[in-house]
Structures are given as structure tokens and as C-alpha cells.
DOVEXFI-104262 format. One record per residue (C-alpha): residue number from 1; residue in three letters; z, x, y. Coordinates in Angstrom, 1 decimal. Layout:
BEGIN
[NUM, 'ala', [Z, X, Y]];
...
! end
This chain:
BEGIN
[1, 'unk', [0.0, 0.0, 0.0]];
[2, 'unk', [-0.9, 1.4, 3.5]];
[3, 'unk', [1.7, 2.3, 6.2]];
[4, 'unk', [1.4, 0.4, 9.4]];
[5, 'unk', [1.7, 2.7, 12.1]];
[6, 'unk', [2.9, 0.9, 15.7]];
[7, 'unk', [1.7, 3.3, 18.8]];
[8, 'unk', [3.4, 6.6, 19.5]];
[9, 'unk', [4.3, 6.8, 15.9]];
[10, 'unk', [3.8, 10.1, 13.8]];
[11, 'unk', [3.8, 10.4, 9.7]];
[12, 'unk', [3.1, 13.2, 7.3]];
[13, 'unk', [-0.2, 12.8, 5.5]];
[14, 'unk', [-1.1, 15.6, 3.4]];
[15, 'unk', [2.5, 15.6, 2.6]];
[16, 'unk', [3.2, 12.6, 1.2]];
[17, 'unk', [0.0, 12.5, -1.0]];
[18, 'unk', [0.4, 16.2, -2.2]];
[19, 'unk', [-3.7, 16.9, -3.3]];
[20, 'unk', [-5.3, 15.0, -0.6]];
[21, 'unk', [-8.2, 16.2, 0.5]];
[22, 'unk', [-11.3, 14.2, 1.1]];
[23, 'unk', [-10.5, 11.1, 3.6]];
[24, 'unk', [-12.6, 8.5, 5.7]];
[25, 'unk', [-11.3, 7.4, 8.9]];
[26, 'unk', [-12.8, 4.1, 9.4]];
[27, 'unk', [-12.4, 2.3, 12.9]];
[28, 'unk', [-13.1, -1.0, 13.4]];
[29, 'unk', [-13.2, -3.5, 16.4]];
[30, 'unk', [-14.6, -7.1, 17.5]];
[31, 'unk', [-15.9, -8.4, 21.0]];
[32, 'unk', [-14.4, -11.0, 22.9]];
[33, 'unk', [-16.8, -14.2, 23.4]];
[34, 'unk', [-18.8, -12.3, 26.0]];
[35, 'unk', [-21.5, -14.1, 28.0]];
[36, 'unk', [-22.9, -10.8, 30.2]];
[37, 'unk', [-26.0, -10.8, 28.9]];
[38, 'unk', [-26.2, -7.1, 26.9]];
[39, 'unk', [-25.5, -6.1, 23.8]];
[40, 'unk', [-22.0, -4.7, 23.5]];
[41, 'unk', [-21.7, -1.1, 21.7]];
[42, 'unk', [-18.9, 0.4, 21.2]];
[43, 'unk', [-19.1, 4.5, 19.7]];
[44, 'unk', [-16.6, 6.6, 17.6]];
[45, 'unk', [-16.1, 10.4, 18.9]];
[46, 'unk', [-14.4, 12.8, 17.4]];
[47, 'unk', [-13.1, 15.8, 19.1]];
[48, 'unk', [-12.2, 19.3, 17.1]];
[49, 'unk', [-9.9, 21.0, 19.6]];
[50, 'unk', [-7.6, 24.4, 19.5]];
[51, 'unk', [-4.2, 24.3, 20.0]];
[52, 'unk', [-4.8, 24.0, 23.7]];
[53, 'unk', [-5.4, 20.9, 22.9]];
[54, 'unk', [-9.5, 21.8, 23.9]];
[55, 'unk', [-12.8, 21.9, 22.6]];
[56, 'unk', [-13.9, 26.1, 22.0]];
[57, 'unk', [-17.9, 24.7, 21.1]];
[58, 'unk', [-20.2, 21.9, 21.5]];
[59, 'unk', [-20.9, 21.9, 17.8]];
[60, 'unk', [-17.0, 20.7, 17.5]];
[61, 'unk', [-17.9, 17.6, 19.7]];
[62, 'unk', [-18.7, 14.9, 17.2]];
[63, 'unk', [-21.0, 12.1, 18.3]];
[64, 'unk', [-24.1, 9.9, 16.9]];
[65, 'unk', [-26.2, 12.6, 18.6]];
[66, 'unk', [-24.1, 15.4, 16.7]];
[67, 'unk', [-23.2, 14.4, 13.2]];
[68, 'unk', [-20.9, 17.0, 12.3]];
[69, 'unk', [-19.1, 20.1, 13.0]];
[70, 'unk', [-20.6, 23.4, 11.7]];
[71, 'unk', [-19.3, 23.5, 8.2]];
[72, 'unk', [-19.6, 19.8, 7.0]];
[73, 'unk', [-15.8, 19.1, 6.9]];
[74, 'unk', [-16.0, 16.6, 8.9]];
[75, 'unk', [-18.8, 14.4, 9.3]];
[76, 'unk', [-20.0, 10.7, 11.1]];
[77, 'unk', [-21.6, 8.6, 9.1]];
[78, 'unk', [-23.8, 6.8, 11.6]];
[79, 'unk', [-23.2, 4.9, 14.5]];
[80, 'unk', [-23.3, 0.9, 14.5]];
[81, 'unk', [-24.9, -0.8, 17.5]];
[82, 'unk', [-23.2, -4.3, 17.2]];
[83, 'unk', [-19.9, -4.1, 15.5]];
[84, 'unk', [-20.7, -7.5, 13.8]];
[85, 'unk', [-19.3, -8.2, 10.2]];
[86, 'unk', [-15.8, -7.5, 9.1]];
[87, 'unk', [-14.7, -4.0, 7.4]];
[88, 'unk', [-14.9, -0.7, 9.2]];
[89, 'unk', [-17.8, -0.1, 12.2]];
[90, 'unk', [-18.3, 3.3, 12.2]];
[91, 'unk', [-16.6, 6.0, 9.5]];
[92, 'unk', [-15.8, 9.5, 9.8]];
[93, 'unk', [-15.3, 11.5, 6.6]];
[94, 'unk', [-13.6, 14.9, 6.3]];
[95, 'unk', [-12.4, 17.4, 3.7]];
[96, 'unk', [-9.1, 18.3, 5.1]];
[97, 'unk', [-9.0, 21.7, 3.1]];
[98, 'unk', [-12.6, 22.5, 4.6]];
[99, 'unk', [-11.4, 22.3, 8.3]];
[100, 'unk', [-11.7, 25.7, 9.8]];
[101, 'unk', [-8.5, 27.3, 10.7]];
[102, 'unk', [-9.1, 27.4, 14.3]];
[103, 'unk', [-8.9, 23.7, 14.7]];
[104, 'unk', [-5.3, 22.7, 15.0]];
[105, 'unk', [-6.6, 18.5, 15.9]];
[106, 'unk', [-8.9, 16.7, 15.0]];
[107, 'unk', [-8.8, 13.5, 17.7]];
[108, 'unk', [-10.7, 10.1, 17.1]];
[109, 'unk', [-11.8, 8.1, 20.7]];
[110, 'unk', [-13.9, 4.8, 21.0]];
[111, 'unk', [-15.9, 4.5, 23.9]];
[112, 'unk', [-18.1, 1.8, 25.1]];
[113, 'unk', [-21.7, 3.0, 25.4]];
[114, 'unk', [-23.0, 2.4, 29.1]];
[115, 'unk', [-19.5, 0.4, 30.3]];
[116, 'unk', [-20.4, 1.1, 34.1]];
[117, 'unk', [-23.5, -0.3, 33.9]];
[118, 'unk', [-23.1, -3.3, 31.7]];
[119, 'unk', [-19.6, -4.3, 33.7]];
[120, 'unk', [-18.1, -3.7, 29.9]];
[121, 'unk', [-14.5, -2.8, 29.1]];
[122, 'unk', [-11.8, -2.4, 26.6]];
[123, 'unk', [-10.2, -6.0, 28.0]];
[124, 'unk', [-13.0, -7.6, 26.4]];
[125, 'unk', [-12.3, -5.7, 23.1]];
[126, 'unk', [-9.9, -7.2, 19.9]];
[127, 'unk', [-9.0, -6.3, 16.9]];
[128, 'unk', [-9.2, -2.9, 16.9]];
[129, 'unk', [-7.8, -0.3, 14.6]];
[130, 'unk', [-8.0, 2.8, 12.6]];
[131, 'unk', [-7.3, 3.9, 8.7]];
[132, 'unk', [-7.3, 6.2, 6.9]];
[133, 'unk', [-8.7, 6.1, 2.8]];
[134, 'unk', [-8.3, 8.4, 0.1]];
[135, 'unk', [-11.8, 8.9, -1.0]];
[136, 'unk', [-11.2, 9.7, -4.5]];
[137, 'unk', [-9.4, 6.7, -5.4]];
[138, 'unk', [-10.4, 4.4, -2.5]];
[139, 'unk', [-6.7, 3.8, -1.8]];
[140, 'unk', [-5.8, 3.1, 2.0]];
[141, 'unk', [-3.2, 5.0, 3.2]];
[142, 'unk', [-2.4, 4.4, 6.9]];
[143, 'unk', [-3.5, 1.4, 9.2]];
[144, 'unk', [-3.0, 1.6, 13.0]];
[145, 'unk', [-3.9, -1.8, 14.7]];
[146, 'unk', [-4.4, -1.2, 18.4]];
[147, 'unk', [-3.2, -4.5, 19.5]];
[148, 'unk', [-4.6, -5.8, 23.2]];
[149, 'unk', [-2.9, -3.5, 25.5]];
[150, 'unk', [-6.3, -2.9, 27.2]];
[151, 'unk', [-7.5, -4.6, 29.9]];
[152, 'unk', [-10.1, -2.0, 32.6]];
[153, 'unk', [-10.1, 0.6, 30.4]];
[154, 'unk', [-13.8, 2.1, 29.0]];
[155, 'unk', [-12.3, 4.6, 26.0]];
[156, 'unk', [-9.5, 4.8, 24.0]];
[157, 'unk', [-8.4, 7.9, 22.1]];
[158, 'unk', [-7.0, 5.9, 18.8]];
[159, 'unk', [-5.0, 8.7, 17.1]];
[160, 'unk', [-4.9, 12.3, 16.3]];
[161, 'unk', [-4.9, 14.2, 13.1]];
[162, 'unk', [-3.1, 17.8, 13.1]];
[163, 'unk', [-1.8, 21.1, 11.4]];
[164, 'unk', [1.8, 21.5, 11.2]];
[165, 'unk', [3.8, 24.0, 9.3]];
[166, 'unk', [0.3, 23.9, 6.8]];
[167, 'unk', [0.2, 20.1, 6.2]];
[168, 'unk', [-1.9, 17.5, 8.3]];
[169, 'unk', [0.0, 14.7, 10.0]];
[170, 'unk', [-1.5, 11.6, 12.2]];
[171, 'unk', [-0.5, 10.5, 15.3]];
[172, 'unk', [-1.2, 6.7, 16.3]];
[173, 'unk', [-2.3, 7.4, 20.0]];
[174, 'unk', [-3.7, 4.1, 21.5]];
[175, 'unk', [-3.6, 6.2, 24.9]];
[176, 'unk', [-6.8, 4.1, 27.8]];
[177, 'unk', [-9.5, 5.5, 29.8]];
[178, 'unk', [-10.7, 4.2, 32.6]];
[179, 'unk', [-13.5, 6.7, 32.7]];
[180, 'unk', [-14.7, 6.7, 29.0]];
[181, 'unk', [-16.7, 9.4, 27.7]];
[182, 'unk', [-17.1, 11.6, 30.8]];
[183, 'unk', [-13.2, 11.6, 31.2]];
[184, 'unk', [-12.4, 12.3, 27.5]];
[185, 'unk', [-15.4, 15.2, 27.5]];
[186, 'unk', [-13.5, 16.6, 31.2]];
[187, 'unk', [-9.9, 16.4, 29.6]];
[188, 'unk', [-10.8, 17.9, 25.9]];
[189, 'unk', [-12.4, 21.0, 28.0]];
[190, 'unk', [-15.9, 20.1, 27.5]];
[191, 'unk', [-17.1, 20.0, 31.3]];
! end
């Protein structure tokens, strides 16, 4: 049975499930009834950083347009356009033993693709969340549900896994953005 994570909370994952290695981080979200006129698209980034906290290369930048880091441990499997139907939108899957040693986080955002321009935020957003599945057996080991804390934010960074004392933990973030993408590239050292 998955843990339920509430925001700001921390737990052990490689730890409690001694062996783990393979995972997919699934995210998931739905759209309020909208009646703007454009189609609503919502992207999963995933940033690699040091233990500065920042991004060393562009390659550790993981987008639709960048599928993955430099050696394949961690990967996006494709970026949905709609969000429609239930289950997970957009998954990221990662070996956790493959992670170079240089990267001490591995942080998960969702941003709204062209917010500014299509008048689109995180207030018209619902039912988001993020979890985390053993691959091998398919068991789901955390859940975080966002919950509607949201209201002119454009990103959200949704949680956080990282090294400490050898073993990978998550973090349930949940932390807003009012300037989506271009703020979450400035602060994780990319600009």
C-alpha cells in the first residue's frame, strides 16, 4: 500500500524498500471546466541539480525537447498535450543506482505550456499529484496529492528526490510559480 505524503513531508525510499532501483514517477492532473478557447497543456520537467541545489549542464535539464540525461538513468517518456483520461499524464523513469554521482537531486516541476499567452494558471488546475512505482513489481510506493493551494501560479515544483548518507529519500514539495518555466530555469542555475 502507498504512503500518502501531505506537503513539506520527507520519507526514506531506497531505505525502506532495500533493492529498489528502477522507479517511474508518474504525475497526473485534470483542468477545471475551462471555457478560454485553447487547448490547456500542462509539461513535466525534471531538473538534475548538484548539491547547490543547480543545474552543472543543459543535458541535465529534462524536457519533451530533451528526453533524458546523458546516461539514460533517468528518462521522460513523452509529453501528453491534453491530460485527458484518468492514470498518470506524463512518466519519468529512472534507475536510481544509474544516477551519476554528481547529482545530489533529482527535482520534478509541472509547468503550463504558454500560461502568459493563453491567460492559463495553476487555479484552473485539480487533482494533481505525484507517485512513485516500483517498476519491477508495479507496486506504488508513495502518492503526494497536491491539493488546490494554487490559485495565479504558472509552475509548480511537486517534489524532490535526493542522496543522503547513500540512500535516496523524496521530499513532497508542492512549492508555486508565478513565472513558470523561465523562473524554475533562473532559480535551478540554468539562465
Amino acid at each position: 500500500m502507498a504512503i500518502n505524503l501531505s506537503k513539506g513531508q520527507k520519507i526514506d525510499l531506497t531505505k525502506t524498500n532495500p533493492g529498489l532501483s528502477k522507479i517511474k514517477v508518474g504525475l497526473g492532473w485534470d483542468t477545471n471546466k475551462y471555457d478560454g478557447g485553447k487547448d490547456f497543456d500542462l509539461d513535466v520537467s525534471v531538473f538534475l541539480t548538484n548539491a547547490n541545489g543547480k543545474v552543472d549542464k543543459e543535458t541535465n535539464f529534462i524536457f519533451f525537447n530533451n528526453k533524458q540525461n546523458e546516461n539514460g538513468s533517468v528518462v521522460h517518456a513523452g509529453d501528453n498535450r491534453t491530460g485527458e483520461g484518468d492514470g498518470d499524464d506524463e512518466v519519468i523513469d529512472i534507475d536510481l543506482k544509474s544516477i551519476p554521482a554528481d547529482v545530489e537531486k533529482v527535482a520534478f516541476t509541472i509547468t503550463i505550456y504558454e500560461a502568459e499567452q493563453r491567460s492559463q494558471n495553476f487555479g484552473q488546475v485539480s487533482r494533481s499529484y505525484v507517485r512513485i512505482v516500483n517498476e519491477e513489481s508495479n507496486v506504488e510506493l508513495i502518492r503526494f496529492d497536491l491539493g488546490e493551494d494554487f490559485s495565479v501560479e504558472t509552475g509548480v515544483v511537486v517534489g524532490e528526490l535526493y542522496r543522503n548518507a547513500g540512500e535516496w529519500k523524496f521530499s513532497a514539495i508542492g512549492s508555486g510559480y508565478k513565472d513558470g518555466l523561465a523562473g524554475l530555469t533562473r532559480d535551478y542555475g540554468l539562465q
